[in-house]
C-alpha positions as CSV (number, residue, x, y, z in Angstrom):
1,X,152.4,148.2,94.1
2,X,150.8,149.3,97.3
3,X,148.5,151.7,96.6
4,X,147.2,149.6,94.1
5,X,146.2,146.4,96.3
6,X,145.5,148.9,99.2
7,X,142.5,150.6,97.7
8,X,140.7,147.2,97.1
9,X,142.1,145.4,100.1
10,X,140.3,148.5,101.5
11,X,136.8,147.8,101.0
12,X,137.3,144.1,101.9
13,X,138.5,145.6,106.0
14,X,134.4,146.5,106.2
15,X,133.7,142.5,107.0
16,X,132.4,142.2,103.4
17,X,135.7,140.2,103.2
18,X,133.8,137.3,105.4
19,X,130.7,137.4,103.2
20,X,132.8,136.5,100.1
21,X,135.1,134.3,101.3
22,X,132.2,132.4,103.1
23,X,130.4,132.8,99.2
24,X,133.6,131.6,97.5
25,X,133.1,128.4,100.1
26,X,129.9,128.1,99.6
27,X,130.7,128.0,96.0
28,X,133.5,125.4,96.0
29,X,131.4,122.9,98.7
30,X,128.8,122.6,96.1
31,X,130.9,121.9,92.8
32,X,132.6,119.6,95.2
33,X,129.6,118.0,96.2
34,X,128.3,118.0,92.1
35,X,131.6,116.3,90.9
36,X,131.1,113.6,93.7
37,X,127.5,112.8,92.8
38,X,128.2,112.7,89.2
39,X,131.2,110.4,89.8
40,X,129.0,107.8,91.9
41,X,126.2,107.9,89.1
């Protein structure tokens, strides 16, 4: 179960981890922001 998640978890240590979770934000702000405006329209 380890070794598995470990290898991946891996390559996220390098700070590349930051740039996609600050991507996956990124992401969810703007669908967030599209639902809204579509809601009000």
């Amino acid at each position: 179960m380890m070794d598995h998640t470990g290898g991946w978890m891996g390559g996220w240590a390098g700070g590349q981890m930051l740039v996609w979770a600050a991507l996956a934000v990124l992401v969810v702000v703007v669908v967030v922001i599209k639902s809204l405006t579509r809601k009000k329209k």
